[in-house]
C-alpha positions in Angstrom: 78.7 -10.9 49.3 79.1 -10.6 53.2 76.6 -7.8 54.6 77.9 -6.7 58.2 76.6 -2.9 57.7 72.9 -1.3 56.4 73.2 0.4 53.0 73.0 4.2 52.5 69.9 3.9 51.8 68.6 1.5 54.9 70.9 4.0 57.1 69.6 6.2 55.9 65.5 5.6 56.6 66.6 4.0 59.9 68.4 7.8 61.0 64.6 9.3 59.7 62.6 7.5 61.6 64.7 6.6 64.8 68.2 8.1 65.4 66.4 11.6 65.2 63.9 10.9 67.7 66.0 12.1 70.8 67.0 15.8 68.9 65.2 18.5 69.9 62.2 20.1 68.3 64.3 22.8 66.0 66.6 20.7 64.9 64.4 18.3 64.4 62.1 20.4 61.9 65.0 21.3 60.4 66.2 17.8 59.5 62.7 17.6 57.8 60.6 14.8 59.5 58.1 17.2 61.1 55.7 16.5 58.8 56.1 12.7 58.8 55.8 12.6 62.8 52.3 14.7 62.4 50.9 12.6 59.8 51.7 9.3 61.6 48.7 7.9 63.3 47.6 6.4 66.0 45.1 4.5 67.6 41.6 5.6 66.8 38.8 6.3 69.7 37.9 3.8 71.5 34.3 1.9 70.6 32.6 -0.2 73.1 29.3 -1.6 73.7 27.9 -4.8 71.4 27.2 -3.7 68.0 29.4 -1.6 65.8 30.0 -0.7 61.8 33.7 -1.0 60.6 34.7 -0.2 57.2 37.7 -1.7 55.8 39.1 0.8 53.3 42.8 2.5 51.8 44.1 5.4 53.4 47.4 7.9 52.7 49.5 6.9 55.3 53.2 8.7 56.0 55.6 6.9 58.7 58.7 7.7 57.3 58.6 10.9 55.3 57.4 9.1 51.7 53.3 9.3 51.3 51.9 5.6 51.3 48.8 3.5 51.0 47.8 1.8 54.3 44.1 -0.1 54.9 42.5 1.1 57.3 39.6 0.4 60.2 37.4 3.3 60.2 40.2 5.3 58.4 42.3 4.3 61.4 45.3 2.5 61.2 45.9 0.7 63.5 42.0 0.3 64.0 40.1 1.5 67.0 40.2 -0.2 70.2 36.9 -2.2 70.5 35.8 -3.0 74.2 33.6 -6.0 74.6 31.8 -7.3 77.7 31.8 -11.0 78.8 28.0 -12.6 78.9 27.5 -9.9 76.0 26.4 -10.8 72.3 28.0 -8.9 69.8 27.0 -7.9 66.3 30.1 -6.5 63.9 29.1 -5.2 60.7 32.1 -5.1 58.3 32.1 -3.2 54.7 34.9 -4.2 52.5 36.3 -0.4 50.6 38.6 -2.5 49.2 39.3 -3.4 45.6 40.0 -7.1 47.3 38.4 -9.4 49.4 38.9 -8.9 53.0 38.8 -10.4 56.5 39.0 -9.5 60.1 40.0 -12.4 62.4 39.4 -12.3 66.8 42.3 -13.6 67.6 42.8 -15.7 70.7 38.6 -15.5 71.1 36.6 -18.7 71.5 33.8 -18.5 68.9 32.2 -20.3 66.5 34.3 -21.5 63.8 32.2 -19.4 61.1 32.8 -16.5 63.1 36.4 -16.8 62.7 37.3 -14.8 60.1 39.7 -17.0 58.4 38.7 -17.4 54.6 39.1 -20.4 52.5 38.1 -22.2 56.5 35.3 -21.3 57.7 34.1 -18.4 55.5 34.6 -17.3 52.0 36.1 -13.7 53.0 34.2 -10.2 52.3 34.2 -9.3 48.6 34.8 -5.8 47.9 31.8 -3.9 48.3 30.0 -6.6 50.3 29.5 -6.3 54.0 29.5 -9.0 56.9 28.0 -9.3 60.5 30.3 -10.9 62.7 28.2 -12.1 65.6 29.2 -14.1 68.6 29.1 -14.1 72.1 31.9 -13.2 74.3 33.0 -15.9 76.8 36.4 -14.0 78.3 37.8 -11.6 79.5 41.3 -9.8 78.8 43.8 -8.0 75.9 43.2 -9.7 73.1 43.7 -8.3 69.1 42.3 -8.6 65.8 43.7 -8.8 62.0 43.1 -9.5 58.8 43.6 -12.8 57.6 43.5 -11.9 53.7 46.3 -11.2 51.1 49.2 -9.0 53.1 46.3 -6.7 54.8 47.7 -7.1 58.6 51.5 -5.7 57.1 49.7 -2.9 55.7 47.4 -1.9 58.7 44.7 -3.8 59.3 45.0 -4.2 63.2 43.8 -3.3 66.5 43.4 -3.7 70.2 40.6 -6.1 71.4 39.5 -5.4 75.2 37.1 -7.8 76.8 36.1 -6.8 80.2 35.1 -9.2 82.2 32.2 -10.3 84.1 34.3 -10.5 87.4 36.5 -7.4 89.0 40.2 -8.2 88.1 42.3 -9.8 90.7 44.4 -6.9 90.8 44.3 -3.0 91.5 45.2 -0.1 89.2 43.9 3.4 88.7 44.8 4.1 84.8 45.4 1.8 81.9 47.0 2.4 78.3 47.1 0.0 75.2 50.8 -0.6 73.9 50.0 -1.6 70.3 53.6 -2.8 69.0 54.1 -2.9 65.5 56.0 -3.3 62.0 55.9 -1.3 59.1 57.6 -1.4 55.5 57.4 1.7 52.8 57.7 -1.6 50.3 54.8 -3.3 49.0 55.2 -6.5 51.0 54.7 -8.8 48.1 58.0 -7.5 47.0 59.2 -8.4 50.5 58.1 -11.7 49.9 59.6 -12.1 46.5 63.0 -10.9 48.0 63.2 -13.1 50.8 62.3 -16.2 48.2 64.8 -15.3 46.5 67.4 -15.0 49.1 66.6 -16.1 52.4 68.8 -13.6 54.4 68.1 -10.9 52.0 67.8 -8.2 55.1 70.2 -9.6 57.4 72.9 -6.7 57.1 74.9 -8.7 59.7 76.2 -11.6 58.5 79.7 -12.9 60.1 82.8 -11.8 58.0 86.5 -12.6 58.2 87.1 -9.9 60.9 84.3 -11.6 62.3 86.0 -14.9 61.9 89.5 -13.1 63.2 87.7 -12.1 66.3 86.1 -15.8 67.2 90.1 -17.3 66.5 91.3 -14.5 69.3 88.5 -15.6 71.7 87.9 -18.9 71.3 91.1 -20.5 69.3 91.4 -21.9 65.6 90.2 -25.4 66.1 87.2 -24.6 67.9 85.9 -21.3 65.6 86.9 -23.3 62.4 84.8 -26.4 64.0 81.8 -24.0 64.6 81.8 -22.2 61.1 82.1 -25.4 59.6 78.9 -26.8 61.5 76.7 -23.6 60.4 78.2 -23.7 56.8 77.4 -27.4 56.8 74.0 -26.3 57.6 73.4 -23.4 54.9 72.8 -21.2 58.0 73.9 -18.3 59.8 73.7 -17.7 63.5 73.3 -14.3 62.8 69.7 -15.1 61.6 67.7 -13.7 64.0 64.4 -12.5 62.0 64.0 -12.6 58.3 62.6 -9.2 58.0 64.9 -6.7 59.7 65.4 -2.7 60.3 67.0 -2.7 57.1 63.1 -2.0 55.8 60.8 -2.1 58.9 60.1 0.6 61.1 59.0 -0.4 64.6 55.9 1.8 66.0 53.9 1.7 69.1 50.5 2.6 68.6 51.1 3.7 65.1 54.2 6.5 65.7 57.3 5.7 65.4 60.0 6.5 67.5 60.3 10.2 66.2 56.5 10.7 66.7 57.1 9.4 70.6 53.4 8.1 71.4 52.8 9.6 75.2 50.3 8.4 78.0 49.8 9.9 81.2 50.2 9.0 84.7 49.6 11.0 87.9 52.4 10.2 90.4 51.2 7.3 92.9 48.7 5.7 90.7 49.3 2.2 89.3 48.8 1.9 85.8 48.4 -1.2 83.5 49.8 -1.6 80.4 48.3 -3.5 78.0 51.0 -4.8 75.8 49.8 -6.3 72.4 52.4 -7.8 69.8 50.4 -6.8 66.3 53.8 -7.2 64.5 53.9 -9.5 60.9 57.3 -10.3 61.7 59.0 -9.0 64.9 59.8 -10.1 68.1 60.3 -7.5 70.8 62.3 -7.5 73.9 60.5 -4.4 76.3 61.5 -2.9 79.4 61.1 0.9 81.1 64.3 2.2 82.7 63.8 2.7 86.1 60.5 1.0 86.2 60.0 -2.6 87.6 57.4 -4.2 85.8 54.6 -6.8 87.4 53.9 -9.3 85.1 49.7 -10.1 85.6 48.2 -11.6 82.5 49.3 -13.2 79.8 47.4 -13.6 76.3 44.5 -12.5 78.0 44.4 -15.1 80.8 45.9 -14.2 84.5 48.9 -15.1 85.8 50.6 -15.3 89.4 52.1 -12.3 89.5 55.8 -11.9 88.4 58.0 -8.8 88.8 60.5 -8.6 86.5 62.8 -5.7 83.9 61.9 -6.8 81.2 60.5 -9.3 78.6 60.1 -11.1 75.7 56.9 -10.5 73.4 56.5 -12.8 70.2 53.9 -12.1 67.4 50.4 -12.1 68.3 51.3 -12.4 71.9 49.7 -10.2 74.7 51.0 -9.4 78.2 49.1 -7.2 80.8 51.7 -5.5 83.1 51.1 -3.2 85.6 53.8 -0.2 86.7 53.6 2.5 89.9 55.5 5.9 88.6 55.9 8.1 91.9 58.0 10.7 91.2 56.7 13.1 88.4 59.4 12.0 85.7 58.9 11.2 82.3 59.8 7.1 81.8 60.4 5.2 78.3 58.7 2.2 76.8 61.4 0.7 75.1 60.9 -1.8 72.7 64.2 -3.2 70.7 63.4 -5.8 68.0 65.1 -9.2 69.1 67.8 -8.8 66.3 68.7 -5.2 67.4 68.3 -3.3 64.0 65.8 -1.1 65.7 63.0 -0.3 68.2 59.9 1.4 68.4 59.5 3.9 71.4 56.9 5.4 73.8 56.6 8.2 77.0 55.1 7.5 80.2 54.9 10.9 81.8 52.6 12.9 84.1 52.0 15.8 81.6 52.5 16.2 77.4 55.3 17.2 76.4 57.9 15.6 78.2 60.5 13.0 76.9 62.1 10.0 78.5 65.9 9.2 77.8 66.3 6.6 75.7 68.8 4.0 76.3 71.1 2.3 73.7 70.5 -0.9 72.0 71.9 -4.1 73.4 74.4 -6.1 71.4 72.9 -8.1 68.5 72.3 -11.7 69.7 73.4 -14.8 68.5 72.6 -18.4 67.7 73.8 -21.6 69.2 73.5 -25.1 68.5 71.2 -25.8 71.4 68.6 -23.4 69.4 69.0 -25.8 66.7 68.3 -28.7 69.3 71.5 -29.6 69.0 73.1 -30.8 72.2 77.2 -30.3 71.7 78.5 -33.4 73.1 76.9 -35.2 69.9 79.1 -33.2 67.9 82.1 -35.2 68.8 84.3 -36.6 66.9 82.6 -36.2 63.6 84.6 -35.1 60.4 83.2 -31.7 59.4 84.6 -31.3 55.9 83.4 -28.5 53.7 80.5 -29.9 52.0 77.0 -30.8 52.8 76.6 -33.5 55.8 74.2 -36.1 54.4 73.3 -38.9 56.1 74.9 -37.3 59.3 73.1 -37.7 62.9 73.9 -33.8 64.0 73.3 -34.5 67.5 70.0 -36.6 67.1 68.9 -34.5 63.8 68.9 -37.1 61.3 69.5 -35.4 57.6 69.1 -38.0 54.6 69.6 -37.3 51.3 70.4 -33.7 51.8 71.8 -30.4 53.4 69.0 -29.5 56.2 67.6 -26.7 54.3 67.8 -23.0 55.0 64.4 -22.7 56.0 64.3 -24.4 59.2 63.9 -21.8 61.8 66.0 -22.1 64.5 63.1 -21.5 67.4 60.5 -23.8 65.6 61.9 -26.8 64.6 59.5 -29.0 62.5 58.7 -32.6 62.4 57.7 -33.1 58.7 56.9 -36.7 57.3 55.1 -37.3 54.2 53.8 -41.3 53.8 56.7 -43.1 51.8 58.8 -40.0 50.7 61.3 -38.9 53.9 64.1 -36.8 52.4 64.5 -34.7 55.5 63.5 -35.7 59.4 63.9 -32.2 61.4 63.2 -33.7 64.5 65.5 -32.1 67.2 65.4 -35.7 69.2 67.9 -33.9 71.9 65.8 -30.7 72.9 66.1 -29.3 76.6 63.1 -27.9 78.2 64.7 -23.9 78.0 61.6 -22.3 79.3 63.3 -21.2 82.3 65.8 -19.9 80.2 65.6 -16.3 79.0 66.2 -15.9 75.2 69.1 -15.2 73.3 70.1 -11.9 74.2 68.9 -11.5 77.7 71.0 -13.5 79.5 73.9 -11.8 81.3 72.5 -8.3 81.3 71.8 -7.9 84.9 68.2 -7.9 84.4 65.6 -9.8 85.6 63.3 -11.1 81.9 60.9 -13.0 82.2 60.7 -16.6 81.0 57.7 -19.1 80.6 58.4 -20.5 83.8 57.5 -17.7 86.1 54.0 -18.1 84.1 51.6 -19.8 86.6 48.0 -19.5 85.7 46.1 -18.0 88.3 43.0 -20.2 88.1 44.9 -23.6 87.6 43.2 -25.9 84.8 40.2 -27.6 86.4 41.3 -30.5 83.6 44.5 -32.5 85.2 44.9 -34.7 82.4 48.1 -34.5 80.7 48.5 -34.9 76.9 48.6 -38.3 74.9 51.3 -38.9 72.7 49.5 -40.1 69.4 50.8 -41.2 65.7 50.5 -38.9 62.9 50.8 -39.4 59.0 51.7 -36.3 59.3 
């Protein structure tokens, strides 16, 4: 059955923990999430130096109003920031409180591959009650993360900030810097969100296309050419509308732990020039962030530096980090606006020179949409083929060769796979007529009157000392 609005009861959590975050404080209370915004964490004290004890354990947890179990770094969630020093060696003790093994993984770190933290690779995990010294020495410097890398752990909470300072000054100036943990959280276990999206790919997708929908492409674009593009999606078993799997509909987006109600606040004193240390620690959600009223300068970029780039705003995927640094001068209270990519939410922060204060917060942008050139799809292949209601086997859509079969639902429209298995080829998902779109901005940012970054503008600021280009090579696989 077509889906093109939340349910009562996905309405109503996303009012809870969002729509009620610009009322004021009485009416606020009265609405009854006072209690959830003051048990929401946030980021633990920061630990630096080169040893340190972390214990992996449950905690109560309440985000949204309904008490939860989260696991926890130190009883933190997310965990503390750790601040590392390039040239030092470091020692990690971690205790597993857990009833299940557990894991902690540097991510983005260049360490030995025991060191790792991935189990079943390089180490056998931490049983419960065991405890494991993570040492390594650090060769970088920048914002980096870490997560567990065992059962659903990272959806639940185990995450956190990784700062490596490095062994030269940075190449640029700033007085003050904040960490802008972005995040994703569900009240469901996330097994069951598994299990629902197995069973129905599009289970949270709320905004599927509908015959109004389908009413409104005829009036813009004319029969022949809606009824050809419907045809082509339906051909496909997909959606355009499928923007992320796991949507608002269950997630509630948080910065540094709080959600949007809870308004996470750093400081500034007019004139300085603060960096922000965005960090991505999401499980599923890409987030398009900009400040109203603030031009943001682009410097670093998972942990390495960049030229910088000014821009108003950009595109963070999962596990991605971007150092940004912005100059507040006039006293007023700005907002770190974070909308996930499909719109069915954000998470939300304050930049202001005192507690207290409240930046406005701005409306969502339309809900994006996919195109055939996301599927690597060029359009002029398109013509003249007979798009009849049924699958398209044997097709060539556009250079994507399908054999045998439908291209199955869960070929994801930014990452599309080669797979080839020796002497079975049912399905080839090579997109063989793909455009270089890194100077493109994603869907969703183009048109807006912004300037958004895109891959492009990303020049390293140390240039590879290694020219070589990549070697194409064969593959069984």
């Amino acid at each position: 059955m077509p889906r093109d609005f939340l349910s009562p009861a996905a309405a109503t959590r996303r009012r809870f923990v969002q729509g009620l975050a610009v009322v004021g404080g009485a009416a606020a209370a009265s609405a009854g999430w006072t209690n959830a915004a003051r048990a929401a964490p946030s980021i633990a004290a920061t630990l630096s130096g080169d040893a340190f004890d972390l214990t992996i354990g449950p905690t109560p947890i309440n985000i949204s109003g309904r008490a939860r179990m989260a696991t926890a770094v130190n009883g933190s969630v997310p965990g503390p920031i750790l601040r590392l020093r390039e040239g030092d060696t470091v020692t990690l003790k971690v205790t597993n409180r857990l009833a299940e093994p557990t894991s902690i993984h540097w991510h983005g770190l260049r360490l030995p591959a025991e060191m790792d933290g991935v189990p079943g690779l390089s180490f056998p995990g931490i049983m419960p009650g065991q405890t494991f010294a993570y040492r390594f020495p650090i060769k970088q410097g920048g914002t980096y993360w870490y997560h567990s890398h065992s059962r659903m752990q990272e959806q639940t909470g185990l995450y956190g900030p990784l700062i490596l300072e490095p062994a030269a000054p940075a190449p640029y100036a700033y007085e003050r810097e904040h960490v802008i943990l972005l995040s994703d959280w569900t009240d469901e276990d996330p097994m069951t969100v598994v299990a629902n999206l197995k069973m129905q790919g599009d289970y949270y997708n709320f905004h599927q296309r509908t015959l109004g929908t389908f009413a409104d492409d005829v009036r813009r674009k004319g029969l022949s050419a809606t009824w050809r593009n419907w045809t082509m999606w339906g051909g496909m078993r997909m959606s355009p509308t499928d923007i992320m799997d796991v949507t608002g509909a269950t997630y509630t987006f948080l910065v540094n732990g709080r959600p949007p109600a809870a308004n996470w606040t750093g400081l500034y004193r007019p004139g300085e020039r603060v960096r922000l240390r965005f960090i991505n620690g999401a499980s599923m959600t890409t987030f398009d962030v900009r400040i109203p009223g603030l031009p943001l300068r682009i410097v670093a970029a998972d942990g390495s530096d960049v030229k910088p780039v000014r821009v108003d705003q950009f595109r963070i995927g999962v596990a991605e980090t971007y150092d940004v640094i912005v100059e507040p001068l006039d006293g007023a209270a700005y907002t770190i606006f974070a909308q996930a990519e499909d719109r069915t939410g954000y998470a939300r922060a304050t930049l202001a020179p005192r507690p207290g204060m409240a930046g406005p917060v701005p409306p969502m942008d339309p809900r994006p949409m996919r195109t055939m050139a996301d599927m690597g799809m060029a359009m002029g292949g398109m013509a003249g083929m007979a798009m009849g209601g049924g699958g398209m086997a044997g097709m060539d859509m556009g250079g994507m060769k399908m054999s045998g079969a439908s291209m199955p639902p869960s070929v994801n429209a930014d990452h599309v796979a080669a797979t080839k298995l020796a002497g079975q080829v049912n399905v080839d998902n090579v997109a063989k007529q793909a455009q270089d779109r890194q100077a493109q901005p994603g869907d969703g940012l183009a048109g807006d009157g912004r300037r958004t970054l895109v891959y492009a503008d990303l020049k390293a600021l140390d240039p590879d000392p290694d020219p070589a280009r990549p070697i194409a090579t064969s593959s069984s696989i």
